[in-house]
N, C-alpha and C positions, 0 to 999 in steps of 0.2 A: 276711315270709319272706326271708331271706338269699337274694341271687342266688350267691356266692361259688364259684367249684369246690370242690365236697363237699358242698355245704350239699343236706340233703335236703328234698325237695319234696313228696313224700310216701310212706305208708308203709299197709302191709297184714301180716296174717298169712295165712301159709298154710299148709296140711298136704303131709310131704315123702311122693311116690311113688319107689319105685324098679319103674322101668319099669310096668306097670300095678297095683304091689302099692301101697294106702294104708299108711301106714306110721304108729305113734301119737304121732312125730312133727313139731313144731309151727317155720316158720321165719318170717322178719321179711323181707321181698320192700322194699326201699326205692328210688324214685323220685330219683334226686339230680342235681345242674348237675356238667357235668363242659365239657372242650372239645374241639371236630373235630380231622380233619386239617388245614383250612384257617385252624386259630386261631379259630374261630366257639364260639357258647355252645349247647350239644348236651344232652342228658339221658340219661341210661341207667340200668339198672334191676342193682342186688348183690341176692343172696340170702343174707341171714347165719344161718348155724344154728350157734348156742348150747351147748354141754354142760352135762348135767344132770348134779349141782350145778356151777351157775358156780363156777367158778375164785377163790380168793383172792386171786392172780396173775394177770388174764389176759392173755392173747397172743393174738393175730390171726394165720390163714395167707390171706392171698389166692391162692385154688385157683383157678389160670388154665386152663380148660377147652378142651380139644382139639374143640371141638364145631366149627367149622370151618363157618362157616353161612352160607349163600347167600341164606335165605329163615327167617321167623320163626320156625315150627314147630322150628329147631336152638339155640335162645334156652338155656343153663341156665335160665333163668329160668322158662323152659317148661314144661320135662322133669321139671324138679324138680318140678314140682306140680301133676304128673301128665298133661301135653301129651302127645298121641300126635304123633312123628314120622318113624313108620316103624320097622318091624323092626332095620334094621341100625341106625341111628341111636339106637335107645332102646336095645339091646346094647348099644352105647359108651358111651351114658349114665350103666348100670347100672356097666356097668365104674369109671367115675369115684367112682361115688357109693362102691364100696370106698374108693377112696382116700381122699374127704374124711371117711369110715367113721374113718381109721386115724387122721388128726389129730385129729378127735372124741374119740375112743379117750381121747388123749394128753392131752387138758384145753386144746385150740387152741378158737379158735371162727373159726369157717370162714366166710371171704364169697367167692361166687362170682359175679363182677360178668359182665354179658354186654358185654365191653369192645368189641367190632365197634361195638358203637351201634346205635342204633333202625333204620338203613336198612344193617347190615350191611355193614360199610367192612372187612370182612374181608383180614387181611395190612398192613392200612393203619399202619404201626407207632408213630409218634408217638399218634394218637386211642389205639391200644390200649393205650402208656402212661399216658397222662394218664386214660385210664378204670379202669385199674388203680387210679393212685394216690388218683384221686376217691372210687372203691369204698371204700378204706381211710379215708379223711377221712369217709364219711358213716355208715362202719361203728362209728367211735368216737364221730361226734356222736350218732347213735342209742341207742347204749348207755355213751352218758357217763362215757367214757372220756378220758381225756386225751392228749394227744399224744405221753407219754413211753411208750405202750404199745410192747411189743415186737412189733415187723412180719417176719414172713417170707413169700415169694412164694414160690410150684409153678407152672412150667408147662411143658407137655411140646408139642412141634410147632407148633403155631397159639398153644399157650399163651404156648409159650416167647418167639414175638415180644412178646407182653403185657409180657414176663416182665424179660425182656433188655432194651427201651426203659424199663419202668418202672426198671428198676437205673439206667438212662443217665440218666432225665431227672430223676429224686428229690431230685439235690442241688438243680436250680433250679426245677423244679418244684414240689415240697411237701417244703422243705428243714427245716419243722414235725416230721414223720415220724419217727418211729425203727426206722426201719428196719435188722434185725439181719442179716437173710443173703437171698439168692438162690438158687434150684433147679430147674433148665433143661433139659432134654434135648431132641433131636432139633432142633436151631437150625436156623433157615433163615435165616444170615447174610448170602446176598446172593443176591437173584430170579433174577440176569440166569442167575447160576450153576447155578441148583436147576433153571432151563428147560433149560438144554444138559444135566444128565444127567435130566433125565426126556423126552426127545425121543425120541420113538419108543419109549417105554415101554409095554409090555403094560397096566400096571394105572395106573402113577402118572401119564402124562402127561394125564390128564383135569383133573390140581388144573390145570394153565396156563389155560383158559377160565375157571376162578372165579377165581383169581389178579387176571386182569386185566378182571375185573367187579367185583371189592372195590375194585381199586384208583380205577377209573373211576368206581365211586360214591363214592368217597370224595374225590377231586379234581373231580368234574365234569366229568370227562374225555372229549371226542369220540372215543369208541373205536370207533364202529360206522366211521369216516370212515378209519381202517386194516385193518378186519377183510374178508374174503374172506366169499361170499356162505355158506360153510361154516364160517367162523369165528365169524356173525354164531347161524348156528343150534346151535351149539355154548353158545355164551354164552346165549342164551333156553333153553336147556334145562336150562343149571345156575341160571337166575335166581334161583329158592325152595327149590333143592335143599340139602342137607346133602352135602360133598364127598363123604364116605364112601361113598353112594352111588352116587356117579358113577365110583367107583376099578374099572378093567376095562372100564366101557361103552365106549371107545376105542381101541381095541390098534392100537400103530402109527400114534397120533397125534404129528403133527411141529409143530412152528414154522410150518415154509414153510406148512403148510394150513392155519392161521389165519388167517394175513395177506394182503390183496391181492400181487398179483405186485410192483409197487413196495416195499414193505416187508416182502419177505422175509427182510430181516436187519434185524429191529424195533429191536434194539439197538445200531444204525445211526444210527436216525431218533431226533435230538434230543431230542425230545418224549417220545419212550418211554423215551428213555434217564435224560432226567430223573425221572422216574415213579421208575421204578427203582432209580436212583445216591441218590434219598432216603430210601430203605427199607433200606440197608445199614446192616446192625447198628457199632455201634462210630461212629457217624458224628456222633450228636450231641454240642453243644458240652460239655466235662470228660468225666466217667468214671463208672462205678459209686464206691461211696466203702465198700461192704459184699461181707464174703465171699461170693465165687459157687459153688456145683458146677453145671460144665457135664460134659452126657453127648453122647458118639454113639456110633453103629453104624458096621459097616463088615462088608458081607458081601460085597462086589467086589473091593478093595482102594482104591477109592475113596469109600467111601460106605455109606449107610446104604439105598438103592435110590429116595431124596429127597433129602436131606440132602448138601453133601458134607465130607467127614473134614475135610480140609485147610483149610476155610472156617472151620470149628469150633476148629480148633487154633489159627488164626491169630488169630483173635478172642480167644483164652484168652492167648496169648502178648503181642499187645496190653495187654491187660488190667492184665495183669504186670510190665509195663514201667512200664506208668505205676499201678506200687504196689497195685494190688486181691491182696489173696487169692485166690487161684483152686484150689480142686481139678478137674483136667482127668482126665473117664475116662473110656476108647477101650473100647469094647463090640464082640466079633465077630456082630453081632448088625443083622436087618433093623429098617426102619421099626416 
C-alpha cells in the first residue's frame, strides 16, 4: 500500500440517504493519507458519487461542504449514508445534497471529502486544503483516472476555506492536478476580522467558541490556559456539536467573556495572534494559478452578518494583481 498523500487506504460502498429517505443510489466512501495542520501524515475519508452512465469525458467537482463540524455526527461522510445528526443539521445536509444533485445532473462526478480530518481541525485552513487536494488524488486513483482530468472546486462558508487554501496551495502541493476553476462564497478571509463583527451578535457570535476549538485541536493548542471559567464551558458544549446548531444559543456573546481578564484582547497575545495570522486567506507561499468566482453578501453595509465585504474584495483584488482570473460578485444579501 502506497503511503503517498492520496494514496487510498481503503475503500467501501455505500447507499446515499437524503436526510432519512434511502435513496437507490450507490457511492464509493474512500479511506486515503492526506497531511495535518502540523505537516504530520493524517487520514480522512471522500465520498465520491458517480453519474449514471459514466461520462465519456469525465470531470471531478470537489463539493466542499458547509457542514461545519465540531463532533463526528456532522462528517458528509456521515449524513451521506444516512447518519442521524439532528434536525437542523440533516436540513443543511439535505440542502447540500440538491446541490451535488445539480453537478450530477450535469455529468460531474462528485467527491465530498470530510476535509476537517478525523479529529475535526475545523477552520484550520492549510489541513482543509491538502484534504481537499488528497480527496481529488484518491478520487482519480479510485476510478483510474488519470491526472489530466479536469478539477473544479465548490465551497461556500467553511467550504470555502477548503476551497480558497486548496486554490493557494495546488501549485506546490499537488502541482499533478488539473485543476480548471475555483467556486467560493461566503470567504472568511481573516478570523481575527469575522470575531470583531460577530461580537455581540444575537445569532452568529456562537461560531467564536468552535472557531477556537478547531483551531486548538488542530495545533495542539493550550487553549483552556486563556479561556475564562465561562469560555471554557462554552467550548465543552460545542465539543461534538455541528455549528448550526449553536447559531442563537448565545445572544450577546462578546470576546472579553471568553477569555480570562488578562487576555481580553486575545489578539493581543502573541500566541493567539499567531493562531490566527496563519489562517489568513491569501497568505500562502504563490497564488491560485486557475480562475476563481468569489461571492459575498452584505446586508449592513459591511458584511454578510459573518463574513466581511471588504476582506472578500481585498483578497479578490489581490488575486488580480498577481494575474488570477477572478470574477468578483457583491450579493445584497445575508449569510
Amino acid at each position: 500500500v502506497s503511503f503517498q498523500p492520496g494514496a487510498v487506504l481503503k475503500a467501501r460502498t455505500i447507499t446515499l440517504h437524503v436526510g432519512p429517505i434511502t435513496t437507490p443510489v450507490t457511492a464509493t466512501q474512500l479511506l486515503y493519507r492526506t497531511t495535518d495542520q502540523l505537516g504530520h501524515p493524517a487520514a480522512d475519508v471522500t465520498t465520491v458519487i458517480a453519474p449514471l452512465p459514466r461520462p465519456v469525458l469525465p470531470r471531478i467537482v470537489g463539493y466542499l461542504s458547509f457542514y461545519d463540524g465540531l463532533g463526528p455526527k456532522c462528517d458528509p461522510s456521515y449524513t451521506l449514508a444516512g447518519g442521524d445528526a439532528g434536525p437542523a443539521t440533516n436540513s443543511q445536509a439535505e440542502d447540500e445534497e440538491l446541490l451535488m444533485g445539480y453537478y450530477l445532473a450535469n455529468g460531474w462526478i462528485v467527491t465530498v471529502p470530510d476535509f476537517e480530518g478525523r479529529h475535526l481541525h475545523w477552520m484550520a485552513g492549510r489541513e482543509s486544503g491538502q484534504a481537499t487536494l488528497d480527496g481529488i488524488r484518491a478520487t482519480e486513483s479510485a476510478l483510474g483516472l488519470g491526472t489530466a482530468t479536469q478539477v473544479a472546486l465548490s465551497g461556500y462558508s467553511g467550504g470555502a476555506v477548503a476551497a480558497d487554501w486548496a486554490s493557494e496551495l495546488a501549485p506546490r502541493y499537488a502541482p499533478e492536478l488539473t485543476l480548471s476553476a475555483v467556486a467560493e462564497g461566503g470567504i472568511p478571509v481573516d478570523y481575527a476580522h469575522l470575531f470583531s463583527y460577530v461580537n455581540g451578535s444575537a445569532v452568529f457570535g456562537a461560531a467564536m467558541p468552535g472557531i477556537l476549538l478547531g483551531l486548538a485541536r488542530a495545533y495542539h493548542f493550550p487553549l483552556d490556559r486563556f479561556l475564562s471559567s465561562y469560555g471554557k464551558k462554552l467550548v465543552r458544549a460545542e465539543s461534538r456539536t455541528c455549528i448550526t446548531e449553536d447559531f442563537g444559543n448565545y445572544p450577546g456573546l462578546t470576546i472579553r467573556k471568553l477569555f480570562k481578564p488578562r487576555f481580553r484582547e486575545p489578539f493581543k497575545v502573541s500566541a493567539i495572534a499567531r493562531l490566527f495570522n496563519a489562517q489568513i486567506m491569501g497568505g500562502a507561499p504563490g497564488h491560485p494559478l486557475v480562475p476563481l468566482f468569489m461571492g459575498i453578501g452584505d446586508v449592513d453595509g459591511f458584511g454578510d452578518g459573518v463574513m466581511r465585504t471588504a476582506d472578500v474584495e481585498t483578497l479578490a483584488r489581490e488575486y488580480c494583481r498577481q494575474g488570477v482570473p477572478v470574477e468578483f460578485r457583491h450579493y445584497g444579501a445575508g449569510h
